[in-house]
LOTOR-700931 format. One line per field, with one value per atom (N, C-alpha, C, CB): residue number from 1; residue in one letter; atom name; z, x, y. Coordinates in steps of 0.02 Angstrom, whole numbers. Each point is the difference from the previous one (the first is absolute). Glycine has a CB too. Layout:
N
paba = c(NUM  ...)
sevex = c(A  ...)
lose = c(CA  ...)
w = c(Z  ...)
u = c(X  ...)
v = c(Y  ...)
# end
This chain:
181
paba = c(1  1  1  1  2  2  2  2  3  3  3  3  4  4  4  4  5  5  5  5  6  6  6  6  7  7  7  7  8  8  8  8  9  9  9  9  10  10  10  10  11  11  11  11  12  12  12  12  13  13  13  13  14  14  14  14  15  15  15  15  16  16  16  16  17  17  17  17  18  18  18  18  19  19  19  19  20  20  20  20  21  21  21  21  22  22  22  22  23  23  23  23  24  24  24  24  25  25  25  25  26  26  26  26  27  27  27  27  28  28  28  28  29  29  29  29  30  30  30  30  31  31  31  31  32  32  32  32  33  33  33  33  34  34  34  34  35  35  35  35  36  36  36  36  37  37  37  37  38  38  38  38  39  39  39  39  40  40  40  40  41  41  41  41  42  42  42  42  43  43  43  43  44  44  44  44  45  45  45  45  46  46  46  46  47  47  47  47  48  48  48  48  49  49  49  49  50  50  50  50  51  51  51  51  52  52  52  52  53  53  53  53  54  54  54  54  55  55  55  55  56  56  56  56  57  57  57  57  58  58  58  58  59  59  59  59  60  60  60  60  61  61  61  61  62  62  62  62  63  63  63  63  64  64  64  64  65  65  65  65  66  66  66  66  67  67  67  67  68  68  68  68  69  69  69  69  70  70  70  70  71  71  71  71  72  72  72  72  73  73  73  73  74  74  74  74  75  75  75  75  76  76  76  76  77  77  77  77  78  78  78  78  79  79  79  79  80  80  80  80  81  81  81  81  82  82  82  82  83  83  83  83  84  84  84  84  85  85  85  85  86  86  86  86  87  87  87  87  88  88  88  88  89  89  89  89  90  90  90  90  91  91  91  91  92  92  92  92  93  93  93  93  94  94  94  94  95  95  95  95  96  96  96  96  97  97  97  97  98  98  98  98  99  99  99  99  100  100  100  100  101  101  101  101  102  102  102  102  103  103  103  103  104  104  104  104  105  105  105  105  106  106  106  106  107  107  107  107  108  108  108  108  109  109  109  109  110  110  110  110  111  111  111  111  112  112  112  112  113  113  113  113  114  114  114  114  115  115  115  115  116  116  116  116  117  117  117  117  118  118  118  118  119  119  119  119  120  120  120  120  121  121  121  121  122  122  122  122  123  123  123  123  124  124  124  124  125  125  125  125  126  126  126  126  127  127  127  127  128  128  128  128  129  129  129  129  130  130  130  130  131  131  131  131  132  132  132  132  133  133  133  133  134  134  134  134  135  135  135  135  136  136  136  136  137  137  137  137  138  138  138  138  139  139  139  139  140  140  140  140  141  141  141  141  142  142  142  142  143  143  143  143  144  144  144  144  145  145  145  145  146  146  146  146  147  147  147  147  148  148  148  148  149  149  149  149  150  150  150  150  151  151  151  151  152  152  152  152  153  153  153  153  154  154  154  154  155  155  155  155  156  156  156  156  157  157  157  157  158  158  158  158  159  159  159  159  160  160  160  160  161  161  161  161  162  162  162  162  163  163  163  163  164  164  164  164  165  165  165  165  166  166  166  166  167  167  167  167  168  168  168  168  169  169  169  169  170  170  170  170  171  171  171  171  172  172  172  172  173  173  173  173  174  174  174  174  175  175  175  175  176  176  176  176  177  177  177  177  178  178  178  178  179  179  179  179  180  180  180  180  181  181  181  181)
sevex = c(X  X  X  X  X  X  X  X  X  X  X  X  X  X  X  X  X  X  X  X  X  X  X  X  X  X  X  X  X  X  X  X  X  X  X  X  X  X  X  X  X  X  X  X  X  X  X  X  X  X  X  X  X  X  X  X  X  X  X  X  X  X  X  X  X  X  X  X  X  X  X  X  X  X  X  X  X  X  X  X  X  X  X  X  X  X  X  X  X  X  X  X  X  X  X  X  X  X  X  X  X  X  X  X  X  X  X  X  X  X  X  X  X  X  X  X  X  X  X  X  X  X  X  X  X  X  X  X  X  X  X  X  X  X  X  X  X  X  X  X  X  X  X  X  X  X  X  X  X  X  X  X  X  X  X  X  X  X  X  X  X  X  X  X  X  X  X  X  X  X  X  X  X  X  X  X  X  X  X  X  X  X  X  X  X  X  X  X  X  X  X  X  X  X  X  X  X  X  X  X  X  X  X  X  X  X  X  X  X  X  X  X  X  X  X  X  X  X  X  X  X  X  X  X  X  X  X  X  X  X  X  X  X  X  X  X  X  X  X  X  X  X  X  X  X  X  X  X  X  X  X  X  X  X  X  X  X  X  X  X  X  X  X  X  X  X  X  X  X  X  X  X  X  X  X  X  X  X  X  X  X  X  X  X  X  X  X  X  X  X  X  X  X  X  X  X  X  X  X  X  X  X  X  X  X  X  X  X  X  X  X  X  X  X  X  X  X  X  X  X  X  X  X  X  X  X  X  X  X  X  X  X  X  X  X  X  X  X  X  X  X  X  X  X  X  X  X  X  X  X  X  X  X  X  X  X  X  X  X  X  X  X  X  X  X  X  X  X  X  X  X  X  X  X  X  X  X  X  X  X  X  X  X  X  X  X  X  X  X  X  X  X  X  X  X  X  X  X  X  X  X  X  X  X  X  X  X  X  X  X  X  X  X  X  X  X  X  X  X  X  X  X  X  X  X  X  X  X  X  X  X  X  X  X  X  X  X  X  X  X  X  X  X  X  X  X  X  X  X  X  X  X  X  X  X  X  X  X  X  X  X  X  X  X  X  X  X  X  X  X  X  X  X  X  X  X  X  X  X  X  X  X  X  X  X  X  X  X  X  X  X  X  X  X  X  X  X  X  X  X  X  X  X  X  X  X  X  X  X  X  X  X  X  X  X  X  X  X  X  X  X  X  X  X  X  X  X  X  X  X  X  X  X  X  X  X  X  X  X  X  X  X  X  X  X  X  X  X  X  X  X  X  X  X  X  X  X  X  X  X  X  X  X  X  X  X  X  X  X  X  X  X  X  X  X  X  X  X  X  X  X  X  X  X  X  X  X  X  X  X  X  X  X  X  X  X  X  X  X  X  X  X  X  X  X  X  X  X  X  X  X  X  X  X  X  X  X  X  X  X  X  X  X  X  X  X  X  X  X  X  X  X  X  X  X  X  X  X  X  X  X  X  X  X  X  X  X  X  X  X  X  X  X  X  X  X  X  X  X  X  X  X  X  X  X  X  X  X  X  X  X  X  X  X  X  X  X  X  X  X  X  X  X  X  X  X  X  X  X  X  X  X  X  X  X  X  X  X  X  X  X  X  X  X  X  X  X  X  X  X  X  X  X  X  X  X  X  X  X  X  X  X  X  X)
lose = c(N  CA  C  CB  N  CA  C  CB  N  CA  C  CB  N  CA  C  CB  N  CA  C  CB  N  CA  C  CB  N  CA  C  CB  N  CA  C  CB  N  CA  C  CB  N  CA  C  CB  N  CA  C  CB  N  CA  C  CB  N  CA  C  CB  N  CA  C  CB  N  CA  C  CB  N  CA  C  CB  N  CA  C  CB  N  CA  C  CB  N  CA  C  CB  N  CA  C  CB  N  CA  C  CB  N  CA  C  CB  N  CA  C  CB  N  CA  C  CB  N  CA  C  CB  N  CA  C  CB  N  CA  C  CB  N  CA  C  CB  N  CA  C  CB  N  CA  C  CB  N  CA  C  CB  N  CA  C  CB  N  CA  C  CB  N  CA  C  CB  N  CA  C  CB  N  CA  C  CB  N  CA  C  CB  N  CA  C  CB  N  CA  C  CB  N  CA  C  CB  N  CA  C  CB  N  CA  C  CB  N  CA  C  CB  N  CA  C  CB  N  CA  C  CB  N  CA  C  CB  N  CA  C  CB  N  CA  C  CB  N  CA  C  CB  N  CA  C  CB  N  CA  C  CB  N  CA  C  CB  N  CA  C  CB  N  CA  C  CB  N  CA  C  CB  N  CA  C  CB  N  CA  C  CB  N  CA  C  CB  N  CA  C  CB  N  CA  C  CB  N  CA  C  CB  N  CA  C  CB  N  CA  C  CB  N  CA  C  CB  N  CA  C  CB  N  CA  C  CB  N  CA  C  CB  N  CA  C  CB  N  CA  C  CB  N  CA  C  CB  N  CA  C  CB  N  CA  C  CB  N  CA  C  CB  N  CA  C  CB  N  CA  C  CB  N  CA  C  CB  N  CA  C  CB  N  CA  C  CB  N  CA  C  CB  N  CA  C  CB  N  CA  C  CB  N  CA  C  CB  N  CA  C  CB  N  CA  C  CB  N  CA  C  CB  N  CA  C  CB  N  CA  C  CB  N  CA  C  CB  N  CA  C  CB  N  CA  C  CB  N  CA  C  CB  N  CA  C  CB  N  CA  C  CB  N  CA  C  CB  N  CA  C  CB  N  CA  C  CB  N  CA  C  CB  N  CA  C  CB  N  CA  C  CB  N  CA  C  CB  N  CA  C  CB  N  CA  C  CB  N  CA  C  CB  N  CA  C  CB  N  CA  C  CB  N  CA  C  CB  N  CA  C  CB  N  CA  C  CB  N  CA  C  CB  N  CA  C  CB  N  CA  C  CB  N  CA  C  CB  N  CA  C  CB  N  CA  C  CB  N  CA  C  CB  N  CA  C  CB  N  CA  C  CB  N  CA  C  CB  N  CA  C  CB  N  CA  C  CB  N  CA  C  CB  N  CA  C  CB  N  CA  C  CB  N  CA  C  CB  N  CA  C  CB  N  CA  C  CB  N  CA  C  CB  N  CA  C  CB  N  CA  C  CB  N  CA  C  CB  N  CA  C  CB  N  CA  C  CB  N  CA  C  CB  N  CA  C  CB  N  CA  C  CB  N  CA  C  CB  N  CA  C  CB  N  CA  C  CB  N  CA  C  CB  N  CA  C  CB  N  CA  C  CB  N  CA  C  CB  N  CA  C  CB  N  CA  C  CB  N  CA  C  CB  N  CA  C  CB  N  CA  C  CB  N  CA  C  CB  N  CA  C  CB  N  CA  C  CB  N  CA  C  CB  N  CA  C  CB  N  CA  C  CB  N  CA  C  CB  N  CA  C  CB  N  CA  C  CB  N  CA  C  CB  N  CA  C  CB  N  CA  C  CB  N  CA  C  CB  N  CA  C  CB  N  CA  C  CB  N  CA  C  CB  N  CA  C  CB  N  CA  C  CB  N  CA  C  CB  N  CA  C  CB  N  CA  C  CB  N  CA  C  CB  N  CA  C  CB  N  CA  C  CB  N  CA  C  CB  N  CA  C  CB  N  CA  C  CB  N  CA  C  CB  N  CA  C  CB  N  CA  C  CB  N  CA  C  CB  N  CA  C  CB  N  CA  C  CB  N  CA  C  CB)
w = c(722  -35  42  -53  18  30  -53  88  -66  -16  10  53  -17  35  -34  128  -149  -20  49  -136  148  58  11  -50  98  34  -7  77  -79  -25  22  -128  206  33  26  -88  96  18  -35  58  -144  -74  5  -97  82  -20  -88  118  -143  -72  -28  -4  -37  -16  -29  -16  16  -46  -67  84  -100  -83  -16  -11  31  -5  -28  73  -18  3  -65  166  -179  -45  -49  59  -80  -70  -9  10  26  -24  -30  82  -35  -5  -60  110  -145  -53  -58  61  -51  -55  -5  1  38  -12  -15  64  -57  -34  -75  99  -102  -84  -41  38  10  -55  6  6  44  -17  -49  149  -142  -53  -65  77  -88  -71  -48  60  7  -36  6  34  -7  -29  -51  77  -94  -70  -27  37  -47  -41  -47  83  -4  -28  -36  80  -51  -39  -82  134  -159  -65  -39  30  2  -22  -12  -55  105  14  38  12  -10  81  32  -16  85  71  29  38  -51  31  -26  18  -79  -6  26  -83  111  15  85  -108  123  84  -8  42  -86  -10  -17  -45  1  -7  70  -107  140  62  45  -8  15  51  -23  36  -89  -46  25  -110  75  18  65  -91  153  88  -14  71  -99  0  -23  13  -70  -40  20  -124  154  30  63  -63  106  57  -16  80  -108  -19  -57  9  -30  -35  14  -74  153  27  52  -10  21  63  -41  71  -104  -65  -23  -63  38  -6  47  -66  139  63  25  45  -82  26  -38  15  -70  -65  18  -107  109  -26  62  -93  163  28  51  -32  -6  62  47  -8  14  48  -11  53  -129  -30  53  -134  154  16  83  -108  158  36  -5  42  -91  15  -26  5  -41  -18  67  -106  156  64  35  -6  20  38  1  -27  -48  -24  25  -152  162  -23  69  -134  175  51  14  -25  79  10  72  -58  60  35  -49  103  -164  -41  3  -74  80  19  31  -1  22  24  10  -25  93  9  36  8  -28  33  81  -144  167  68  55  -40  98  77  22  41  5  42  18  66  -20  27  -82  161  -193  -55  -24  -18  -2  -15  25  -22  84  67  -4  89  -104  7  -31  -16  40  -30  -80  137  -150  -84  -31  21  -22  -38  22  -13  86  19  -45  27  -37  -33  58  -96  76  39  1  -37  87  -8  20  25  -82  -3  33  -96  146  62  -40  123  -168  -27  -56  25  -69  -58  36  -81  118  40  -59  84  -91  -61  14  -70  38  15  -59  76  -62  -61  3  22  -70  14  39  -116  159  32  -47  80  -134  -30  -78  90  -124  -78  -34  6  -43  -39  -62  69  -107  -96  -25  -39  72  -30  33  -77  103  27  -53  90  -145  -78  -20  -67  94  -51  67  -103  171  42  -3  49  -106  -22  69  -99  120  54  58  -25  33  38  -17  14  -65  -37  -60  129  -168  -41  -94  124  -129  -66  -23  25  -118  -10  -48  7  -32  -44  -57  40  -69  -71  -26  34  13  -10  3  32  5  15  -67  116  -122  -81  -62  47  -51  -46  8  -18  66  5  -10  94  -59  -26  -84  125  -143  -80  -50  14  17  -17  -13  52  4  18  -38  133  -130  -65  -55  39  -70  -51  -46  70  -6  -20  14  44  2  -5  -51  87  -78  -68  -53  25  -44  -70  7  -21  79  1  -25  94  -71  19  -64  143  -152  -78  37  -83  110  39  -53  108  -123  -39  58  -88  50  44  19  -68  23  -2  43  -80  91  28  90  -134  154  50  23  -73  8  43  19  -29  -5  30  70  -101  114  62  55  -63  43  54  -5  -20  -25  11  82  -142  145  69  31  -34  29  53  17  -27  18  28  65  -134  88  60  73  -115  105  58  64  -76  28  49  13  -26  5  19  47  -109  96  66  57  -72  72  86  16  -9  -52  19  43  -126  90  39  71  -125  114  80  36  -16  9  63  -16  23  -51  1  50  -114  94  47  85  -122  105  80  22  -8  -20  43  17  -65  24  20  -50  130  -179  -24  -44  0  -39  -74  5  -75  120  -16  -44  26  -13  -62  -62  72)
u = c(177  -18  -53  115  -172  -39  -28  -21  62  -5  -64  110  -142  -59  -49  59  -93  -68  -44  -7  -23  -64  -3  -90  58  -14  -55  79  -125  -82  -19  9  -39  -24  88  -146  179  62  50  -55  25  59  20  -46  122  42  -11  112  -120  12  60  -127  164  64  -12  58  -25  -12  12  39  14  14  -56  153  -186  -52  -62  58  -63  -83  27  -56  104  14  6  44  -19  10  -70  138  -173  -65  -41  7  -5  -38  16  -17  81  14  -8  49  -43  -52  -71  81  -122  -63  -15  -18  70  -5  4  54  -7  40  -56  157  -184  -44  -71  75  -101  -88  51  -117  147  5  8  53  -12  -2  -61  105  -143  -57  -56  24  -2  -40  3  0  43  52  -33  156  -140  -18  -86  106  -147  -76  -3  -47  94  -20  25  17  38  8  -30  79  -130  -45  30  -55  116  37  -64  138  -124  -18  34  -32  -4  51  1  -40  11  19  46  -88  118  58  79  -88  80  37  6  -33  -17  -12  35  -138  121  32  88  -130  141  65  41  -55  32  33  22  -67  13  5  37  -113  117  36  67  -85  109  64  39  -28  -32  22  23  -70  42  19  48  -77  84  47  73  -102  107  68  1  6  -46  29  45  -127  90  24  58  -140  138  71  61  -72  43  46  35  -82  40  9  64  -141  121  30  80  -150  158  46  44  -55  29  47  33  -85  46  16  65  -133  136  47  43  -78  96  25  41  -112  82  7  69  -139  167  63  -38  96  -173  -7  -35  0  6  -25  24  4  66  27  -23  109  -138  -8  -85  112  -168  -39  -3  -45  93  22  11  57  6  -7  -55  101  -130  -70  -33  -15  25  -63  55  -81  134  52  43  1  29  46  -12  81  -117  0  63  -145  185  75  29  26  -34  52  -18  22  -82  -34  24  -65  92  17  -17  52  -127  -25  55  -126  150  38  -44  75  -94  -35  37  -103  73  40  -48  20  24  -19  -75  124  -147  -54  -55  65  -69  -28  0  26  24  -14  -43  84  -87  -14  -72  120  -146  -78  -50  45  -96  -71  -10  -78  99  24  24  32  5  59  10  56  -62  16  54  -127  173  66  52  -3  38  48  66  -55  81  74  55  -49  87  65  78  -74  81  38  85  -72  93  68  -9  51  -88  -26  -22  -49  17  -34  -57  105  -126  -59  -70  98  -151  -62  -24  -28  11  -12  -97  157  -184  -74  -13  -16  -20  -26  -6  -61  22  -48  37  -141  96  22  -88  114  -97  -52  -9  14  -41  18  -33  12  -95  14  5  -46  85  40  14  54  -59  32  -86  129  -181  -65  -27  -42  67  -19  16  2  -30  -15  7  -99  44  -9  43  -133  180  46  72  -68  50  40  52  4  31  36  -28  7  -17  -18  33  -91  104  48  -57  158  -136  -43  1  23  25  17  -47  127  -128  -64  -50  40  -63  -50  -36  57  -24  0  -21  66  3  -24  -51  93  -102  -73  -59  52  -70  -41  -6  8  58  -23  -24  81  -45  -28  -61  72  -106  -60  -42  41  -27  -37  7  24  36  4  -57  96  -102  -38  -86  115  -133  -53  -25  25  14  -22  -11  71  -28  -9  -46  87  -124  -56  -74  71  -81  -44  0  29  25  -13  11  -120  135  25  39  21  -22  51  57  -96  158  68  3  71  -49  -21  -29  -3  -56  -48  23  -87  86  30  77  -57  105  36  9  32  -94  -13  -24  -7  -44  -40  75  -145  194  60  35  28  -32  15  -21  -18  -27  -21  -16  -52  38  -33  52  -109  165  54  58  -22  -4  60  -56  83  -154  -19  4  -37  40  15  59  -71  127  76  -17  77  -95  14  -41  15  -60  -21  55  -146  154  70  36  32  10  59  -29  65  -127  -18  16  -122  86  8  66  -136  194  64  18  17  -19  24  -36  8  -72  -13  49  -141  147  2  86  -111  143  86  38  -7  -14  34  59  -112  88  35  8  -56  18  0  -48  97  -145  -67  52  -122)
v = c(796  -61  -35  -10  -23  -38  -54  96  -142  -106  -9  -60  68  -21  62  -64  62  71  -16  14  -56  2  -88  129  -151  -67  17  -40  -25  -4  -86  104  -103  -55  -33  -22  47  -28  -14  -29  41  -30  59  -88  100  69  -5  1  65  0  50  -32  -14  41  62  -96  140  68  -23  89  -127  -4  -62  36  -91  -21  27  -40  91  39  54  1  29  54  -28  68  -117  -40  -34  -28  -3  -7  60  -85  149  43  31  3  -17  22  -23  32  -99  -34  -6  -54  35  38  73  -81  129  66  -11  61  -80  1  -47  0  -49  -42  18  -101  136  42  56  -1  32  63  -26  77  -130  -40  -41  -8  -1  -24  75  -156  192  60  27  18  -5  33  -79  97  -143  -35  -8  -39  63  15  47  -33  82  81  20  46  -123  -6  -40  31  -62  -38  -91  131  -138  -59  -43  59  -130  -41  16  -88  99  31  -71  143  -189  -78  -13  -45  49  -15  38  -42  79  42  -26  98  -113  -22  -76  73  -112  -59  15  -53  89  35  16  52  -33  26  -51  94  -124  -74  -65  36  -40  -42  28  -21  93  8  7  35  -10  -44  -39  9  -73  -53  -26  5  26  -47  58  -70  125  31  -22  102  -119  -21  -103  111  -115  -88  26  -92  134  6  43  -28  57  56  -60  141  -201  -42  -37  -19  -5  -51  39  -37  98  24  2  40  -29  11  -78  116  -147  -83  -18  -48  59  -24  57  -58  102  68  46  -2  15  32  -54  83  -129  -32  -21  77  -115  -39  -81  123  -134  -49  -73  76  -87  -59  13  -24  89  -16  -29  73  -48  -31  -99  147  -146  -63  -60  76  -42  -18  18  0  29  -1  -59  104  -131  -62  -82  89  -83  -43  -10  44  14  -4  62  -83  99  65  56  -58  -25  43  7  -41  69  9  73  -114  144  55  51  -65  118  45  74  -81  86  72  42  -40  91  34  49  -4  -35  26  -13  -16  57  10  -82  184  -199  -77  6  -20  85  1  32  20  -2  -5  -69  111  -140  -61  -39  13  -31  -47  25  -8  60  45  -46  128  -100  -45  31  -12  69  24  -49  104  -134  -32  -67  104  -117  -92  -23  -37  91  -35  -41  108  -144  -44  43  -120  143  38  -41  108  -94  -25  28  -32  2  37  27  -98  18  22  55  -119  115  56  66  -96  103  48  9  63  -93  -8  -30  -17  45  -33  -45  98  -149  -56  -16  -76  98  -39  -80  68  -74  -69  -49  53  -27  -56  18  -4  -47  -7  34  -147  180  41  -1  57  -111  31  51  -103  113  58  73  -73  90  67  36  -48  22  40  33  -115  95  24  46  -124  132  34  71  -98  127  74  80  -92  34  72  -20  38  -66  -12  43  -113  155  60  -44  95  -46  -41  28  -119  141  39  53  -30  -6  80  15  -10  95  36  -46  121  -122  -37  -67  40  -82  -53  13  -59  108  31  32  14  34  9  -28  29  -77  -54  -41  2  -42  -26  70  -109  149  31  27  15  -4  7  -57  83  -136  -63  -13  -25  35  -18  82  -101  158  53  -28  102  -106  -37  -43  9  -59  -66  29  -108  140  31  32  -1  49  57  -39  96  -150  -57  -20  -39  8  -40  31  -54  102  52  66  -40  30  36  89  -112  126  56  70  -108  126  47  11  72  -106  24  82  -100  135  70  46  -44  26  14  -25  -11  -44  -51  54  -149  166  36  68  -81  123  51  15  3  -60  -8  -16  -60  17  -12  77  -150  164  67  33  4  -9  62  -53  122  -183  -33  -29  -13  -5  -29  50  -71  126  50  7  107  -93  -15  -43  42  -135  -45  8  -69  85  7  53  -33  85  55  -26  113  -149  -30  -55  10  -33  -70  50  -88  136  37  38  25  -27  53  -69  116  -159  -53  -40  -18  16  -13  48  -46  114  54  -14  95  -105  -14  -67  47  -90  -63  17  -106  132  19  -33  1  -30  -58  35  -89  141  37  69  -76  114  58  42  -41  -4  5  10  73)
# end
């Protein structure tokens, strides 16, 4: 397994980072290729793609907030954040990572500070598939409507262009250790 793919000027870049990008810019030049070569706009298809980043990560974030059993801790975050409870070792806690406050009778690490929004901090991990999803179809959906797109057509192209970005997703899941690709 390798978390780390390469450092560049001193930044580390994650493997599932660099592989899930790299997989969407695959899946979306090949979609707007196929899109020229049927005599589609391939701008719309490039707008298609980036739209749905967007709108699955804000709805993969969004789902994990409501859904995944941690809604009332980011609630405390914003509100009382000893109500909070990281299950970490003392010296993790105590680290320049975390600057959590540890709680000697709990044996528990509690955040320092109060945070509201800890719930929209995406890349701080916290995303399920399922929002993810839905926001991205959402957001095809409403595209394709706008733009006059043939659905049809739109899901042939996810046809092949979608298993591509998934198989770099899973190479760099598999690198980073998380799933098992």
């Amino acid at each position: 397994m390798r978390p780390e793919l390469f450092r560049l000027f001193d930044v580390g870049f994650p493997s599932y980072f660099v592989l899930l990008l790299t997989g969407f810019l695959f899946a979306t030049a090949i979609g707007a290729a196929w899109a020229r070569r049927i005599g589609e706009d391939p701008d719309v298809v490039v707008d298609l793609g980036l739209a749905m980043l967007l709108a699955g990560v804000v709805g993969g974030r969004l789902l994990h907030v409501f859904a995944d059993g941690y809604f009332m801790d980011y609630v405390h975050l914003c509100t009382d954040p000893a109500k909070v409870d990281w299950p970490l070792e003392k010296a993790e806690c105590l680290s320049a990572s975390y600057r959590g406050v540890w709680d000697e009778g709990k044996r528990v690490c509690h955040p320092a500070a109060a945070d509201c929004f800890a719930w929209a901090k995406f890349w701080a991990g916290g995303l399920t598939y399922y929002g993810g999803f839905i926001g991205a179809s959402l957001a095809a959906w409403f595209l394709l409507r706008r733009d006059r797109f043939p659905f049809w057509k739109a899901a042939d192209m996810a046809g092949f262009a979608v298993p591509i970005g998934l198989a770099f997703g899973r190479m760099g899941c598999l690198l980073a250790g998380c799933c098992f690709g």
